[in-house]
PAKOLMI-636104 format. One record per residue: residue in three letters; chain; z, y, x of N, C-alpha, C, O in turn. Coordinates in Angstrom, 1 decimal. Last residue first. Layout:
N
<pt residuo="ALA" cadena="A" n_up="Z" n_north="Y" n_east="X" ca_up="Z" ca_north="Y" ca_east="X" c_up="Z" c_north="Y" c_east="X" o_up="Z" o_north="Y" o_east="X"/>
...
***
This chain:
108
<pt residuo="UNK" cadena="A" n_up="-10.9" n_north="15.4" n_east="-17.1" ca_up="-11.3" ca_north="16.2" ca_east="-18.2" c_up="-10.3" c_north="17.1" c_east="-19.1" o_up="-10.8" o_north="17.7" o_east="-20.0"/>
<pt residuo="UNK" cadena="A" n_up="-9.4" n_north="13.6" n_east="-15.3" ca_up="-9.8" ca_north="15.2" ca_east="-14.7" c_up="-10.5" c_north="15.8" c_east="-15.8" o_up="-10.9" o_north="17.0" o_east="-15.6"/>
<pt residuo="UNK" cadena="A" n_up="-9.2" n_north="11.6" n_east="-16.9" ca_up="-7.9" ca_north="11.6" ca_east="-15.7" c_up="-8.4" c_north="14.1" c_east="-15.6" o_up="-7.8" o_north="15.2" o_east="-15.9"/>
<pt residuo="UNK" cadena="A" n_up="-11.4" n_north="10.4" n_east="-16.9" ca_up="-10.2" ca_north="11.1" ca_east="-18.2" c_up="-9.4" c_north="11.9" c_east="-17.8" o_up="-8.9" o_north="12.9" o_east="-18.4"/>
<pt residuo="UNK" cadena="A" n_up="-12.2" n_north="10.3" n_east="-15.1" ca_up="-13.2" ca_north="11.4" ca_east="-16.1" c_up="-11.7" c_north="11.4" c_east="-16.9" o_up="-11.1" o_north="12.3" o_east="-17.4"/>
<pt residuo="UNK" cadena="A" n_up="-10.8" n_north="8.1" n_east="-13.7" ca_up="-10.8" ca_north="9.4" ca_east="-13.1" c_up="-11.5" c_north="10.8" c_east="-14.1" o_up="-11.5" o_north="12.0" o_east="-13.9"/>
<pt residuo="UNK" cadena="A" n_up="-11.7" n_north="5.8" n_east="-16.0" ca_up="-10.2" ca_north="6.4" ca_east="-15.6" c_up="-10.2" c_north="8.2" c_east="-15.2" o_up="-9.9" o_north="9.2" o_east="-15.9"/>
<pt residuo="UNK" cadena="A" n_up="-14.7" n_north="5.9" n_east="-15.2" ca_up="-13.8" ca_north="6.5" ca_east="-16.8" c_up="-12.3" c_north="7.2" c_east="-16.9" o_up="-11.8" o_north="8.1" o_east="-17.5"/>
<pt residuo="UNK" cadena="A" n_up="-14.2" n_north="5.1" n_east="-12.7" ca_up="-14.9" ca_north="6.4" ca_east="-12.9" c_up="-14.4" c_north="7.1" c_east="-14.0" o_up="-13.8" o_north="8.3" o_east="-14.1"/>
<pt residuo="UNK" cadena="A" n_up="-13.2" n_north="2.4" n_east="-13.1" ca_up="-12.3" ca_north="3.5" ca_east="-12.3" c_up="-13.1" c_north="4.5" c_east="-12.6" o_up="-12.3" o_north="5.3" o_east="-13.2"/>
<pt residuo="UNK" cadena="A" n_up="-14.9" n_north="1.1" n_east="-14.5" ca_up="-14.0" ca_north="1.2" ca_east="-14.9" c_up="-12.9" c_north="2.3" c_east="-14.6" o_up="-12.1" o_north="2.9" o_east="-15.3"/>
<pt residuo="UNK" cadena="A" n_up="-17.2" n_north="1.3" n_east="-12.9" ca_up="-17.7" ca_north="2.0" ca_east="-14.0" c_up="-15.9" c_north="2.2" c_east="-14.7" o_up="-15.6" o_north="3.3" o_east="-15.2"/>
<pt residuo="UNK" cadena="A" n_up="-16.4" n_north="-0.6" n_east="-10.4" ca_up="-16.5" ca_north="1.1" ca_east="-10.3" c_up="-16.7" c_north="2.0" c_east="-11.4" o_up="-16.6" o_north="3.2" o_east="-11.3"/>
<pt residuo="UNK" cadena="A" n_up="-14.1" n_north="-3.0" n_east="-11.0" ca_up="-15.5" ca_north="-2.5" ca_east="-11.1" c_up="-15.4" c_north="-1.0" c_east="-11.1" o_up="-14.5" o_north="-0.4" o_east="-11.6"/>
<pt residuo="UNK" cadena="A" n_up="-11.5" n_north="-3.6" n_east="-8.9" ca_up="-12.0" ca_north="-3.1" ca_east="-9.9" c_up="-13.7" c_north="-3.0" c_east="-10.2" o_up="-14.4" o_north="-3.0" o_east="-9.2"/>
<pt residuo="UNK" cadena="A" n_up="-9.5" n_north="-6.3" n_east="-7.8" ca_up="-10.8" ca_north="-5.6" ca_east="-7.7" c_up="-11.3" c_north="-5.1" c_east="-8.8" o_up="-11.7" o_north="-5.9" o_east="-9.7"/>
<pt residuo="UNK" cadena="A" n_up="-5.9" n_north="-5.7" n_east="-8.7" ca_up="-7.5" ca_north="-6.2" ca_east="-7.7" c_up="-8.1" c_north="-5.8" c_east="-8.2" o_up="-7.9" o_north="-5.1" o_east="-9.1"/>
<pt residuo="UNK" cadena="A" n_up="-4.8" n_north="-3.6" n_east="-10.9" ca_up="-4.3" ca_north="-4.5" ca_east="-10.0" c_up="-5.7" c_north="-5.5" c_east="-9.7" o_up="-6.4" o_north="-6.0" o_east="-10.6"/>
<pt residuo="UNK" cadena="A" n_up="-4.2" n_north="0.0" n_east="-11.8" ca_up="-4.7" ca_north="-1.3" ca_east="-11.7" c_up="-4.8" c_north="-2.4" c_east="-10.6" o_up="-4.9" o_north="-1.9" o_east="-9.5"/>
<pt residuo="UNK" cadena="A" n_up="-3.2" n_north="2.8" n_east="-13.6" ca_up="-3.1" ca_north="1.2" ca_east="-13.4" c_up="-3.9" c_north="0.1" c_east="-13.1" o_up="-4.3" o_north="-0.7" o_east="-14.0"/>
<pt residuo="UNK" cadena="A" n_up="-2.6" n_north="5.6" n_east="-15.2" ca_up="-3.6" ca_north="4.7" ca_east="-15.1" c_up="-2.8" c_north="3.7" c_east="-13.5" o_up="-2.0" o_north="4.2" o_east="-12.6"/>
<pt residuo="UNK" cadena="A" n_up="-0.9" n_north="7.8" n_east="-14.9" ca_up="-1.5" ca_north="8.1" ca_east="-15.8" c_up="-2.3" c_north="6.6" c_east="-15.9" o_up="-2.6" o_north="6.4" o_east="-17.1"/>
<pt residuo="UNK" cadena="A" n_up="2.3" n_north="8.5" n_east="-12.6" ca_up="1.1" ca_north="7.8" ca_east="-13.2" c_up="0.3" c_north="7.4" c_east="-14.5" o_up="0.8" o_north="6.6" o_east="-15.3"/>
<pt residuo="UNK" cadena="A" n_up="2.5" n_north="12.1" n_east="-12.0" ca_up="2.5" ca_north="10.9" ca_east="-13.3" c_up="1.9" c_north="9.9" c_east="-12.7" o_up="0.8" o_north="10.1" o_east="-12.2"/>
<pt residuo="UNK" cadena="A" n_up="2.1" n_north="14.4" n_east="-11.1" ca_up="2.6" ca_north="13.7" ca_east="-10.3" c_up="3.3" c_north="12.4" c_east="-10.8" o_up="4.3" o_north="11.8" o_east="-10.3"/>
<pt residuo="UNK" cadena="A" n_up="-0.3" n_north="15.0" n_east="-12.7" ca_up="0.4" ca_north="16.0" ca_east="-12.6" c_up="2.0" c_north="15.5" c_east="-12.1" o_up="3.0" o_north="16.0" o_east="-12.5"/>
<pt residuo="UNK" cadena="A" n_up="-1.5" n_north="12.1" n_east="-12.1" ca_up="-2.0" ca_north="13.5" ca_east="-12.9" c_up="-0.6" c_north="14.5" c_east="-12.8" o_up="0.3" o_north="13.6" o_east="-12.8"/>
<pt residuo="UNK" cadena="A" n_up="-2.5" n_north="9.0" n_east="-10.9" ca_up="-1.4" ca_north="10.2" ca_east="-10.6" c_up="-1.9" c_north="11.7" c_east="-11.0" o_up="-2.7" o_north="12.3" o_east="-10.3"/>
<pt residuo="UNK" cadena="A" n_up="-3.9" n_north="6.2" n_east="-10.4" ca_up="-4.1" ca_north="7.2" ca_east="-10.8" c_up="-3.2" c_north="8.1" c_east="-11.3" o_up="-2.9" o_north="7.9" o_east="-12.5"/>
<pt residuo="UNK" cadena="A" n_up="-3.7" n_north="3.2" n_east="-7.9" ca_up="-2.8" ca_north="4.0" ca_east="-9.5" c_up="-3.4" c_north="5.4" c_east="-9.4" o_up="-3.4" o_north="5.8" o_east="-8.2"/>
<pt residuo="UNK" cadena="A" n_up="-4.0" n_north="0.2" n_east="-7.4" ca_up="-4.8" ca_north="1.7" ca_east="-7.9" c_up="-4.3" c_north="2.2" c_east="-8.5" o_up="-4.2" o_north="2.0" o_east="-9.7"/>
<pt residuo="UNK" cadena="A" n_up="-3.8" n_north="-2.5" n_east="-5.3" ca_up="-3.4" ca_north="-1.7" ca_east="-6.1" c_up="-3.8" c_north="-0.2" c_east="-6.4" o_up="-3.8" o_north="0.6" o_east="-5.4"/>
<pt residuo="UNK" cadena="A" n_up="-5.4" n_north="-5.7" n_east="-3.6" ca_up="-5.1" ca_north="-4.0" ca_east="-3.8" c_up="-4.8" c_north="-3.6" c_east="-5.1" o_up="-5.3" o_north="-4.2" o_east="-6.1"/>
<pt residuo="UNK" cadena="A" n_up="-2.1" n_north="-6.5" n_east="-3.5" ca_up="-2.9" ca_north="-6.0" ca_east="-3.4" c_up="-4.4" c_north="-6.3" c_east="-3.5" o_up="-4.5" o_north="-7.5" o_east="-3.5"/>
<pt residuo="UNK" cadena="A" n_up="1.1" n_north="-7.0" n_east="-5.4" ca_up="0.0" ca_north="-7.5" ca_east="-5.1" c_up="-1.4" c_north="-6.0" c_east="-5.1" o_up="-1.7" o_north="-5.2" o_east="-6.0"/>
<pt residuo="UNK" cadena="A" n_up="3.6" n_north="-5.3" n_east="-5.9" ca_up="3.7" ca_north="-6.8" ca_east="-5.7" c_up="2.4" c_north="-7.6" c_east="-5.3" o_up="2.6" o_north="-8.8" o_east="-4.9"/>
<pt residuo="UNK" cadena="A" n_up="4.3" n_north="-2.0" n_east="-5.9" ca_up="3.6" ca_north="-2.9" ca_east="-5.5" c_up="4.0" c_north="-4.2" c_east="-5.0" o_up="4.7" o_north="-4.3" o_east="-4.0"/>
<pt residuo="UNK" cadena="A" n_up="6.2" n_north="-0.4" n_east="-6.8" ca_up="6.9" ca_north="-1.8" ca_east="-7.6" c_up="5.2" c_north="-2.2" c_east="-6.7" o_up="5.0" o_north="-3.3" o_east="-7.2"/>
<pt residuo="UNK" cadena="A" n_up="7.1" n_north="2.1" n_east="-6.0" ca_up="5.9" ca_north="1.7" ca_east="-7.2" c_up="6.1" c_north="0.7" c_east="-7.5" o_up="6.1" o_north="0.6" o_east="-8.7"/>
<pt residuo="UNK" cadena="A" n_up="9.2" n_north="1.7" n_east="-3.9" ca_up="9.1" ca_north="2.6" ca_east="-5.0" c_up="8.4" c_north="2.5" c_east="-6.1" o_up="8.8" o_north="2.9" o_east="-7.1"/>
<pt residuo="UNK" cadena="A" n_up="7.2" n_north="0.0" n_east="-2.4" ca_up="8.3" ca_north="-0.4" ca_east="-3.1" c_up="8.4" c_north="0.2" c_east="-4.0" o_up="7.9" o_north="-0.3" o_east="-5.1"/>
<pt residuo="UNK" cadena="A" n_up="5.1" n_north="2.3" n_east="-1.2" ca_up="4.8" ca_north="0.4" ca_east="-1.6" c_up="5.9" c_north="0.4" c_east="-3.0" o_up="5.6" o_north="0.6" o_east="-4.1"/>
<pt residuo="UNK" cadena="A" n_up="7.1" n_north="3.7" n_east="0.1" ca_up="6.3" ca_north="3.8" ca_east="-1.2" c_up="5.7" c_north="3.0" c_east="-2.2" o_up="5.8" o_north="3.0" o_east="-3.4"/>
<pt residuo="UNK" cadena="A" n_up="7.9" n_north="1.8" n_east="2.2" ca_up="8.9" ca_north="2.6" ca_east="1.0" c_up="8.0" c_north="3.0" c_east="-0.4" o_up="8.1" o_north="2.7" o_east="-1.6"/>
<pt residuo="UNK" cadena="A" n_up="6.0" n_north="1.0" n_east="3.4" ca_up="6.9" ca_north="0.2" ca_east="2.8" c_up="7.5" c_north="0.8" c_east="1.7" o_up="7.5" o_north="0.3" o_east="0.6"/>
<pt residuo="UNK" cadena="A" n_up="3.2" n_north="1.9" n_east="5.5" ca_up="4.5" ca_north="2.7" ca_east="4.2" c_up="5.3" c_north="2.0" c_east="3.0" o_up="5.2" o_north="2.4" o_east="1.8"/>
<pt residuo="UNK" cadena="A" n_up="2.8" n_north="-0.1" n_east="6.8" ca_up="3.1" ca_north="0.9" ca_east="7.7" c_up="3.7" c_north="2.0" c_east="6.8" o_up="4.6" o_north="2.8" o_east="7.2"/>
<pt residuo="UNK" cadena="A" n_up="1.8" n_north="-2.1" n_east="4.9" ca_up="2.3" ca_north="-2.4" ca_east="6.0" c_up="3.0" c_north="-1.3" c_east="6.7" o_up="4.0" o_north="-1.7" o_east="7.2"/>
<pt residuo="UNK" cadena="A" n_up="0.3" n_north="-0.4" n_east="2.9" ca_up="1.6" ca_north="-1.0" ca_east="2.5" c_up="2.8" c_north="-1.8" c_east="3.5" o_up="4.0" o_north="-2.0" o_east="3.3"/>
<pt residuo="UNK" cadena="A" n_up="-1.0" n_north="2.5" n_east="3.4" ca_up="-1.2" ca_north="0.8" ca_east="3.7" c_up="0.1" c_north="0.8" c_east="3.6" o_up="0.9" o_north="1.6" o_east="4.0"/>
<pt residuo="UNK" cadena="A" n_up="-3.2" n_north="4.5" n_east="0.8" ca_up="-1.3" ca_north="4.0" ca_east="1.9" c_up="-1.7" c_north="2.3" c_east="1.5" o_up="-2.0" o_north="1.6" o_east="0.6"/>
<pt residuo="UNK" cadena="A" n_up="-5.3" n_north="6.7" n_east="0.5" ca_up="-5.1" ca_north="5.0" ca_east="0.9" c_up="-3.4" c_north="4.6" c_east="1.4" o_up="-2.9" o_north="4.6" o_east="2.6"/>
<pt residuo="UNK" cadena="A" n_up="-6.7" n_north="8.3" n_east="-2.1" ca_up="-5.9" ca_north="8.6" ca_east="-0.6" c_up="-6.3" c_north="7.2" c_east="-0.6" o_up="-7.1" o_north="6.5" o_east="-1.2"/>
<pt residuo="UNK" cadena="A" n_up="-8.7" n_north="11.4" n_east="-3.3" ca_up="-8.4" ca_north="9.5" ca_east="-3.2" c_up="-7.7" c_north="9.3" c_east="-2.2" o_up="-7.8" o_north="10.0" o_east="-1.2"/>
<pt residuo="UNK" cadena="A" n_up="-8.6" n_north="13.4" n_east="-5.6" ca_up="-8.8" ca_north="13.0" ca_east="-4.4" c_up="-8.2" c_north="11.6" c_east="-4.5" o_up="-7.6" o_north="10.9" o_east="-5.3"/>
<pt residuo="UNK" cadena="A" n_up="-11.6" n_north="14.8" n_east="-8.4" ca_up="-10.2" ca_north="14.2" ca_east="-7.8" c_up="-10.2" c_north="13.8" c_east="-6.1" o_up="-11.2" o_north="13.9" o_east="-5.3"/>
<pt residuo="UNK" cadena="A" n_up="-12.8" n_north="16.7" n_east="-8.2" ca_up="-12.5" ca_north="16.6" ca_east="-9.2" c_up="-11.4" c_north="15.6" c_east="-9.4" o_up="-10.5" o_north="15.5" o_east="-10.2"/>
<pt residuo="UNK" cadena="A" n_up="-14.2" n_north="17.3" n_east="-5.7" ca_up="-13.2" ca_north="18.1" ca_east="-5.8" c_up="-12.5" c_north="17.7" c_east="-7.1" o_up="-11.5" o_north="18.5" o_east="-7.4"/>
<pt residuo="UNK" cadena="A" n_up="-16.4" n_north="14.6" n_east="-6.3" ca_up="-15.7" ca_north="15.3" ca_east="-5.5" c_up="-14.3" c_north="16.0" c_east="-5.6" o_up="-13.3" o_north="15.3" o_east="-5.4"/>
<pt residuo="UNK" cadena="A" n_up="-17.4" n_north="12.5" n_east="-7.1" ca_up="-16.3" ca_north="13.2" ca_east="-7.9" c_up="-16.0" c_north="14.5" c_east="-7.2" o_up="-15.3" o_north="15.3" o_east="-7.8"/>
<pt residuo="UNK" cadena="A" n_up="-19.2" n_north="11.1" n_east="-5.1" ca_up="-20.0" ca_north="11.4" ca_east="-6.2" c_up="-18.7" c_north="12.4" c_east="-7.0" o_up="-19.2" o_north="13.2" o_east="-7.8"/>
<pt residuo="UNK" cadena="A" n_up="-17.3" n_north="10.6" n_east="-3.2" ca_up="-18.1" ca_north="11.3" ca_east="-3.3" c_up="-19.1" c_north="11.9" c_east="-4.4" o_up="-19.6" o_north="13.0" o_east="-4.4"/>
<pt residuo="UNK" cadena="A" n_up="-14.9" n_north="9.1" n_east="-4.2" ca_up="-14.9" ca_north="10.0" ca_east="-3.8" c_up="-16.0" c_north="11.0" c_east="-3.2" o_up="-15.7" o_north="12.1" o_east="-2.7"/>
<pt residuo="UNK" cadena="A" n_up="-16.7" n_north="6.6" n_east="-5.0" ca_up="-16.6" ca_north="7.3" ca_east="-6.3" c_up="-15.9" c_north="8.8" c_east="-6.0" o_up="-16.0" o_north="9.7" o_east="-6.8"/>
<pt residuo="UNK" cadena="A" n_up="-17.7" n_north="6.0" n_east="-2.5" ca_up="-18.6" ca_north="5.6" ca_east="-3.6" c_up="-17.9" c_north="7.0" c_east="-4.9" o_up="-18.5" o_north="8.0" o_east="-5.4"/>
<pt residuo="UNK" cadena="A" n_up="-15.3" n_north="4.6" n_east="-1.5" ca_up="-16.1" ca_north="6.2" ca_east="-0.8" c_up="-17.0" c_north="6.7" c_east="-2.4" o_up="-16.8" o_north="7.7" o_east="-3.1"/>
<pt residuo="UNK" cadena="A" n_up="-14.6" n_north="2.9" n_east="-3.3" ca_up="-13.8" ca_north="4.0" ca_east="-3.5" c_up="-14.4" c_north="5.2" c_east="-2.6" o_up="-14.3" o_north="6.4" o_east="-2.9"/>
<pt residuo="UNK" cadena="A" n_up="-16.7" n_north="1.1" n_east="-2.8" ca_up="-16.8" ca_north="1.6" ca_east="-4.3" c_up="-15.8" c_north="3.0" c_east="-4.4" o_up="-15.9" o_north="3.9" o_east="-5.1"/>
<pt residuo="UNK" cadena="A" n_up="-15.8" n_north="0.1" n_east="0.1" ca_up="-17.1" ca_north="1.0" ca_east="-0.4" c_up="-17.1" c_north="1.9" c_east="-1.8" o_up="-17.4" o_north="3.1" o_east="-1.9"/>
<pt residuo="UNK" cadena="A" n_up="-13.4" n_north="-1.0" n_east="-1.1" ca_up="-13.2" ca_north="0.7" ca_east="0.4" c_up="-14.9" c_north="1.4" c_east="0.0" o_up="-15.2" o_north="2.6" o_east="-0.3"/>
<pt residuo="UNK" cadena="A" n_up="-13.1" n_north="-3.6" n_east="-2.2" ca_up="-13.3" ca_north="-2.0" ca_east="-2.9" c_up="-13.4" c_north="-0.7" c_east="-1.9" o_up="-13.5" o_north="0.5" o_east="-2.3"/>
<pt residuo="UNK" cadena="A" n_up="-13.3" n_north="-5.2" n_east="0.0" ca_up="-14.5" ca_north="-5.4" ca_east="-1.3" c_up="-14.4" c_north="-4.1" c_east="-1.6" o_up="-15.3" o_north="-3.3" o_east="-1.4"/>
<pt residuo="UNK" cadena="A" n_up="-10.7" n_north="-4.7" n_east="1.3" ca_up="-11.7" ca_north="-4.4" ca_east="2.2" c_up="-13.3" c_north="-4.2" c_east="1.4" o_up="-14.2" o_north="-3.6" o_east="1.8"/>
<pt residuo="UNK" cadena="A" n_up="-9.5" n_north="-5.9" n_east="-1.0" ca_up="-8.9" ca_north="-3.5" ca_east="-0.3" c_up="-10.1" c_north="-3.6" c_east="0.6" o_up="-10.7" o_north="-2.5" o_east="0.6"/>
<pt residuo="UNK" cadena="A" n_up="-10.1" n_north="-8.2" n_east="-0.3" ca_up="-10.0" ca_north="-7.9" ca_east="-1.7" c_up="-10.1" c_north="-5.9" c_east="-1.3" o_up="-11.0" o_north="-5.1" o_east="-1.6"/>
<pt residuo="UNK" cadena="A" n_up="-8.7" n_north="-9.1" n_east="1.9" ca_up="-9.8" ca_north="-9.2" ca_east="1.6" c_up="-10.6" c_north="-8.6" c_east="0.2" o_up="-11.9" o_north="-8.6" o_east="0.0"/>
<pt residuo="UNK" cadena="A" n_up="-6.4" n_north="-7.1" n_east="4.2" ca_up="-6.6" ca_north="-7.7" ca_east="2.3" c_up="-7.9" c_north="-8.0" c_east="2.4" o_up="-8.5" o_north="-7.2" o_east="3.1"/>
<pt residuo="UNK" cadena="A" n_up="-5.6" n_north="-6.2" n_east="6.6" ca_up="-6.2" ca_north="-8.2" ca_east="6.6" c_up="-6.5" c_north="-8.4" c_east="4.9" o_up="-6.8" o_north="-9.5" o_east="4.3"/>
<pt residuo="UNK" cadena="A" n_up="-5.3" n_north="-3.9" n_east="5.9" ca_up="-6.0" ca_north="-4.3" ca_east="6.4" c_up="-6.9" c_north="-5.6" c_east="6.8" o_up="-8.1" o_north="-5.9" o_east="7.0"/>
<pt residuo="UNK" cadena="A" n_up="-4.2" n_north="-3.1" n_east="2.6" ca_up="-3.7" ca_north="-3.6" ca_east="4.0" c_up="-4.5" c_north="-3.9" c_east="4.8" o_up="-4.9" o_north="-4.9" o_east="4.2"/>
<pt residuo="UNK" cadena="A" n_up="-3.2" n_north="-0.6" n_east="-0.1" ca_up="-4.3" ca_north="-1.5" ca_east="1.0" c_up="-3.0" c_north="-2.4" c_east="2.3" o_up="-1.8" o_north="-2.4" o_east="2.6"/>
<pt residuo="UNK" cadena="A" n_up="-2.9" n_north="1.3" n_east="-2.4" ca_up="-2.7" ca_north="0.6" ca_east="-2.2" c_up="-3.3" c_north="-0.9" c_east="-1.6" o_up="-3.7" o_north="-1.8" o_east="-2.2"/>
<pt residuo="UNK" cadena="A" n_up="-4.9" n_north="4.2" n_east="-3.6" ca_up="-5.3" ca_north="3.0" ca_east="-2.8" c_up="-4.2" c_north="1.9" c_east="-2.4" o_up="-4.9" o_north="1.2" o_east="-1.6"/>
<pt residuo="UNK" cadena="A" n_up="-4.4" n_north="6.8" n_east="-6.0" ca_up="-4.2" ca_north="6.3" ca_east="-5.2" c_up="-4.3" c_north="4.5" c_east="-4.4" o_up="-3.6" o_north="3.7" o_east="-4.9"/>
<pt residuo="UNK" cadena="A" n_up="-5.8" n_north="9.4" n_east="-6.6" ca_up="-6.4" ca_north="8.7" ca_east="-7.2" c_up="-5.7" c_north="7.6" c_east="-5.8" o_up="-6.3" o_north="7.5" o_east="-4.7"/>
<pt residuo="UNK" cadena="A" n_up="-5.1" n_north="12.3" n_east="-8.6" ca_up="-4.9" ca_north="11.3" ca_east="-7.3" c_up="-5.3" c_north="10.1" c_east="-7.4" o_up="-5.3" o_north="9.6" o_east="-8.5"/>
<pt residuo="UNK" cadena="A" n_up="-6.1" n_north="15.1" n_east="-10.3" ca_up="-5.5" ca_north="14.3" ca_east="-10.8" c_up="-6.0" c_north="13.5" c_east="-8.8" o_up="-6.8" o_north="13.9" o_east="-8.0"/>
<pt residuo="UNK" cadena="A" n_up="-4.6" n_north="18.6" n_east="-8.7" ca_up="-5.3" ca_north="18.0" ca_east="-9.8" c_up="-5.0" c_north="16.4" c_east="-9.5" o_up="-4.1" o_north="16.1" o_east="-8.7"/>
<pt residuo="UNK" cadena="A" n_up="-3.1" n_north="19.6" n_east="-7.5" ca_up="-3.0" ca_north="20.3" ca_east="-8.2" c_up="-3.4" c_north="19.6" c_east="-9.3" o_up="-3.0" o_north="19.7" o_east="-10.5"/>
<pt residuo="UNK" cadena="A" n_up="0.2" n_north="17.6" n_east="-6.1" ca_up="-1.3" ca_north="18.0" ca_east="-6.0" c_up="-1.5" c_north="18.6" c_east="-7.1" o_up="-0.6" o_north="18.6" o_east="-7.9"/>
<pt residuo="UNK" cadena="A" n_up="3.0" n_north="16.1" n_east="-5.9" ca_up="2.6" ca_north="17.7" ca_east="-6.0" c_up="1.0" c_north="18.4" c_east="-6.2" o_up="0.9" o_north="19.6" o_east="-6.5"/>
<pt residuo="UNK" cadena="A" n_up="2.3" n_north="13.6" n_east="-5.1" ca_up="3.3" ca_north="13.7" ca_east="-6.6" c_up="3.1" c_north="15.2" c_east="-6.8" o_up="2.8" o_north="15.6" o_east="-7.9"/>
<pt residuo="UNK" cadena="A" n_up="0.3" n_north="13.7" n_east="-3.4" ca_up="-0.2" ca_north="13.2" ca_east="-4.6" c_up="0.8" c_north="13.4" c_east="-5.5" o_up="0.5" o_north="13.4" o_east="-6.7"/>
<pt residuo="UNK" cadena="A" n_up="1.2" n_north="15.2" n_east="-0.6" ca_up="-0.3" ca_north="14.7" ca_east="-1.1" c_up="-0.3" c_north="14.2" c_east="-2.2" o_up="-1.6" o_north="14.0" o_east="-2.3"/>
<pt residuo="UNK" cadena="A" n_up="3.7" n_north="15.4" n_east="-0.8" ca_up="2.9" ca_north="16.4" ca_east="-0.7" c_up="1.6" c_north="16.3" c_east="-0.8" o_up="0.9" o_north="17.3" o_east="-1.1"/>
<pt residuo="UNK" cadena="A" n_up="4.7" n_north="12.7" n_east="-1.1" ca_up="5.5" ca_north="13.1" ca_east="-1.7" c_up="4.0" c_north="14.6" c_east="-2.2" o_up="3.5" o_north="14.7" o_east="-3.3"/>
<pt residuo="UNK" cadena="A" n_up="3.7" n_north="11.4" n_east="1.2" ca_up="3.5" ca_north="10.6" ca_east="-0.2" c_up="3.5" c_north="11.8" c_east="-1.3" o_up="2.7" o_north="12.0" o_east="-2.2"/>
<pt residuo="UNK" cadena="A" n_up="3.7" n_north="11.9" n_east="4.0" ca_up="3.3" ca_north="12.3" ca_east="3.3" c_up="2.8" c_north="12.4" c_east="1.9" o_up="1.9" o_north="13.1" o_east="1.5"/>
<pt residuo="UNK" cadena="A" n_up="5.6" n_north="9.5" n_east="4.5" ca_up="6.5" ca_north="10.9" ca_east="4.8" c_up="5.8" c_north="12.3" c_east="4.0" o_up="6.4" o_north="13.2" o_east="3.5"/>
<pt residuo="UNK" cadena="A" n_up="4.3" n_north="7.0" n_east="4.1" ca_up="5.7" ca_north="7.6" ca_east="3.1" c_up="6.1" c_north="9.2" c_east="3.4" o_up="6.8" o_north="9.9" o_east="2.7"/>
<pt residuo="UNK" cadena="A" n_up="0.9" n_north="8.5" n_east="4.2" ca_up="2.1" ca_north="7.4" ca_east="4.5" c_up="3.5" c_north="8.1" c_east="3.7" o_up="3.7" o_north="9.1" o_east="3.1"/>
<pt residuo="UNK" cadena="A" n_up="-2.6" n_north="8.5" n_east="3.9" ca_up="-1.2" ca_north="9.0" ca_east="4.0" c_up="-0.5" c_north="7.7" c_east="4.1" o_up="-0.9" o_north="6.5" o_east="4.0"/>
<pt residuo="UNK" cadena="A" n_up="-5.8" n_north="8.4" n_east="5.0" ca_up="-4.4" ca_north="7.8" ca_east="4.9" c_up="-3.4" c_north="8.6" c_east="4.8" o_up="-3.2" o_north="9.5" o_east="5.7"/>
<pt residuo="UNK" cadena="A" n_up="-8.9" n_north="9.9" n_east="2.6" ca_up="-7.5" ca_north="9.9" ca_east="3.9" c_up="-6.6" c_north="8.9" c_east="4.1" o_up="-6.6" o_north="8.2" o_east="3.0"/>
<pt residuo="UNK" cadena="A" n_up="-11.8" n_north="10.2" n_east="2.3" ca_up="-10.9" ca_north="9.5" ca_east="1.7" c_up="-9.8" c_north="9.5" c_east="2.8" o_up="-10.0" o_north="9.1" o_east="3.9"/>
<pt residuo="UNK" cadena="A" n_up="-14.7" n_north="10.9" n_east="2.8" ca_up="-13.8" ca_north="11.8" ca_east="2.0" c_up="-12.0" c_north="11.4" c_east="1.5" o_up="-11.3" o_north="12.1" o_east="0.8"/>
<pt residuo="UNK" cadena="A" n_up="-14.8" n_north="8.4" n_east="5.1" ca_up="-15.0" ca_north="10.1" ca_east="4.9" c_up="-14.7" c_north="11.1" c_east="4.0" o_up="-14.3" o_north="12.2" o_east="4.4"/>
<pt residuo="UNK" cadena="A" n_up="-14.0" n_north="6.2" n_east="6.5" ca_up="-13.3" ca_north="6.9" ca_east="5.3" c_up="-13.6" c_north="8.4" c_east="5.3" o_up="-12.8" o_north="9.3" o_east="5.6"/>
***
């Protein structure tokens, strides 16, 4: 995960509802088979975007609270967060052309 971090509930708040620009957040678990298909497409799109958005990852196992708080019911989950909004939505596996659009909107 080279451009892409873990946060957790303590750092939820400071890394993505406060950020300057748009979040682009990972809803995972490690045994997901599905969180483990998209981890490439999400390096994939944190590198080619760079500074134009960030991508986090909260595993739902080890940050429950946040999990909750969003209403995650099934993973993986993607929500895209603009000025500490969710702006965008999505539930399993995305195509990468789909999420790109999202984040161009997201940061245009």
């Amino acid at each position: 995960m080279g451009n892409i971090h873990e946060i957790s509930d303590t750092t939820f708040d400071t890394e993505v509802l406060t950020a300057a620009g748009p979040v682009l957040v990972d809803f995972w678990a490690p045994w997901c088979g599905p969180c483990r298909q998209i981890a490439p497409i999400l390096e994939q799109l944190a590198t080619e975007n760079g500074a134009a958005v960030k991508i986090v990852k909260v595993n739902v196992d080890e940050s429950p609270k946040t999990a909750s708080s969003f209403g995650i019911s099934s993973i993986p989950t993607l929500m895209l967060f603009k000025g500490g909004q969710v702006v965008d939505r999505f539930v399993g596996l995305q195509p990468k052309s789909r999420l790109q659009e999202a984040i161009s909107q997201a940061a245009g």
